[in-house]
N, C-alpha and C positions, 0 to 999 in steps of 0.2 A: 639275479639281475636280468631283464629283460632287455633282448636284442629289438635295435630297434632297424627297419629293414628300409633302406631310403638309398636312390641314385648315387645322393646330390651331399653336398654336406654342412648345411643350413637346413632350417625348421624346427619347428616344436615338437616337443614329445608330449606324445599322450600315450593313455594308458587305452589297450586294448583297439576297437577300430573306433573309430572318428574322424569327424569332418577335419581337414589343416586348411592352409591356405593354397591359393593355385600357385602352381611354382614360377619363376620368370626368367629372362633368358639366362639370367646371372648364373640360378640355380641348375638349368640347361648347361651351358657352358662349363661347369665345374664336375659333370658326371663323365665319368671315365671307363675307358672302354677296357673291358677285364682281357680282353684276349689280345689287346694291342695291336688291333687291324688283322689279325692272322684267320678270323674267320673264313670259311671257304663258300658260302651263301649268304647275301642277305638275306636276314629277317625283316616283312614287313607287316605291319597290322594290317595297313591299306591297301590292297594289290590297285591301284590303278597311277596311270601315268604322273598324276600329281606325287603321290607317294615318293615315284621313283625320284619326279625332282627334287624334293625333300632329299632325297639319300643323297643327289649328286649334291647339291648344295652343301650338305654334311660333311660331303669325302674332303670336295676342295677348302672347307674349314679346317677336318681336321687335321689334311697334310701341310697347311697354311699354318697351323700351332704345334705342327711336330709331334703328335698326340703318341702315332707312335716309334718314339725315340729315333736314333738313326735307320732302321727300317726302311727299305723304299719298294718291298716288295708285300705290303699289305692289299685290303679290302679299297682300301682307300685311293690307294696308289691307282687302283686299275681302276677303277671310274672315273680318276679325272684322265687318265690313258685314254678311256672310250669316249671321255667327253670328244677331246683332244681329234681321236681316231674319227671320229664324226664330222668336225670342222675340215680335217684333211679331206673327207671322202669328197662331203659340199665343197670344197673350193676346187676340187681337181674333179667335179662330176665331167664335165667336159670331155677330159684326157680319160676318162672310166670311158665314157660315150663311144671315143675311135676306137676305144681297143674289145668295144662288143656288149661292154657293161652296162646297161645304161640307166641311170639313176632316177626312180621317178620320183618325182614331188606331189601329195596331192594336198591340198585345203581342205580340211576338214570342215563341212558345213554344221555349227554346231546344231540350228534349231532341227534342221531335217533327219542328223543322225541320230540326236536325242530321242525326239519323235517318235522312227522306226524303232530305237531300242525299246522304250516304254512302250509302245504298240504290241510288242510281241513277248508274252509271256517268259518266254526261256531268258528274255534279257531284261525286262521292266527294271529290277532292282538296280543291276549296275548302271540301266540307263538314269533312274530317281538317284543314285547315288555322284554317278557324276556330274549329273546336273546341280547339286550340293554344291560340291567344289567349284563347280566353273562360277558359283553365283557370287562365292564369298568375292569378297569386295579386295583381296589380294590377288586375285584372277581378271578381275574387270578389264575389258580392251583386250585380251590375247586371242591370238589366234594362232589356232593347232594346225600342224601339218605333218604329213605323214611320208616317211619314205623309205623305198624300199627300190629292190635290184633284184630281176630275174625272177619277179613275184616272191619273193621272201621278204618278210616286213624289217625294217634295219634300225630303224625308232622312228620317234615322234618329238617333235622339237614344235617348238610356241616361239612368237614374237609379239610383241605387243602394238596394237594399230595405231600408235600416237604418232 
């Protein structure tokens, strides 16, 4: 009898490899995660900041559906922890400020940093690949920003200009 090897738990069987259909979020939703959050790295296809929001987005669904069981010390846990840890820093940059810390914010200009990235060899691809993302039409209107403390970079957070 032949295993048939799938996320999710819907779809057609076929024999050997073949086209199926594309999967939707239904069949999204139904894939479950074999280690039960206990991973110690994310895995990601995509290394770029989109990606990451993908994963945050992820974490806060799956600790929202309890994915894994009473557990509060997962993968998941601790990104919405540093979502979390993020919001505190921005709201208290102020009080980081007096006590020597100081938090910069900058605006990422997208046509200019795209630009220089495609301009220069060693970065064209990521520059052409982000520019991908920023195009799709679920990015439209945002705006990237960057922040960091004492020249170490601390993330990158989006707002959208509506």
């Amino acid at each position: 009898m032949p295993k048939v090897l799938r996320l999710h738990k819907t779809g057609s069987n076929v024999e050997g490899w073949a086209k199926t259909s594309q999967i939707t979020s239904t069949e999204i939703k139904d894939i479950t995660d074999g280690a039960y959050g206990r991973a110690l790295k994310i895995n990601a296809s995509i290394p770029t900041p989109f990606a990451r929001m993908h994963l945050f987005e992820t974490a806060f669904d799956f600790v929202k559906r309890g994915v894994a069981g009473n557990s509060t010390n997962t993968i998941y846990h601790k990104f919405v922890t540093h979502f979390w840890d993020l919001w505190e820093l921005l709201y208290n940059q102020e009080s980081y400020a007096q006590a020597g810390n100081k938090v910069i914010i900058r605006r990422w200009n997208k046509q200019q940093q795209l630009g220089a990235m495609q301009s220069n060899p060693n970065t064209n691809l990521l520059g052409r690949t982000l520019e991908l993302f920023m195009n799709d039409r679920r990015f439209q209107g945002w705006r990237i920003s960057s922040c960091s403390s004492m020249s170490q970079p601390i993330a990158v957070a989006t707002d959208t200009c509506s």
